[in-house]
C-alpha positions, 0 to 999 in steps of 0.5 A: 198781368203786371206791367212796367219795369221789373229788374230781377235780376239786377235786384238779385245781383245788388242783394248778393252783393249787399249781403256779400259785404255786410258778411265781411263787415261783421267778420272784420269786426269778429261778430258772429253771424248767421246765413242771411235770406233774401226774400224775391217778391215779385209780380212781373217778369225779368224786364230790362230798364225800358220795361222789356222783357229780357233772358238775362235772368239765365245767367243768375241760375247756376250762380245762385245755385252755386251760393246757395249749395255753399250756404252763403244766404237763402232764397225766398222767390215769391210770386204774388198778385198776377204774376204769371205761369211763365213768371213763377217757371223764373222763381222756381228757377231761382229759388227751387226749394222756396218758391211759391206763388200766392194771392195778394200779398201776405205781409203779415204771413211772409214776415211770421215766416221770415222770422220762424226762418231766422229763429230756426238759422239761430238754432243750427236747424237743418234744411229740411226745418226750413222746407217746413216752415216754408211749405207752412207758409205757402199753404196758410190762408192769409189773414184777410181770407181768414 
């Protein structure tokens, strides 16, 4: 079981912010953009900074719902080495349409599917392209099993 400090949601909150501006930057420049992702890779459990785990995650859930229902970015929740039953019940509450829990850690695969994403993002695809390329992703053998 993974140990230490893990601020998820702390983590969440400045890519939601992050995001948030950079959006504004390109619109005060009057780039075109395209709905951002933010991938979640984890292998705890929310934690506060003392390493103790904390339900202050719970007040993310309706927010992210509520941005991502709005098309502002997408989420990526992936739990990966030994993260836990209770640790991916988390993810799925984040991320209830892209969530997965994996072995290892697939770079390689993670980023194929990061960019299949954004190349269908670029397209105008719709929801159900991206639940695809996701669902390919969470069910591939990574590389080094291959």
């Amino acid at each position: 079981m993974a140990a230490g400090v893990t601020l998820m949601t702390e983590a969440l909150e400045l890519a939601m912010h992050i995001v948030a501006a950079r959006k504004s930057e390109l619109r005060a420049s009057g780039l075109q953009y395209y709905r951002p992702q933010i991938c979640l890779v984890t292998d705890g459990l929310p934690t506060d900074p003392t390493g103790h785990l904390t339900d202050s995650w719970h007040r993310l859930v309706p927010v992210l719902a509520e941005e991502q229902r709005a098309r502002r970015f997408r989420l990526y929740a992936i739990g990966v080495g030994g993260i836990t039953d209770m640790g991916e019940q988390v993810l799925r509450a984040f991320a209830p349409k892209f969530n997965a829990r994996l072995q290892g850690f697939p770079f390689r695969e993670l980023l194929q599917m990061m960019s299949a994403s954004a190349n269908a993002e670029q397209k105008g695809a719709g929801d159900e392209v991206f639940e695809k390329i996701f669902s390919q992703f969470k069910t591939q053998r990574p590389a080094w099993e291959a």
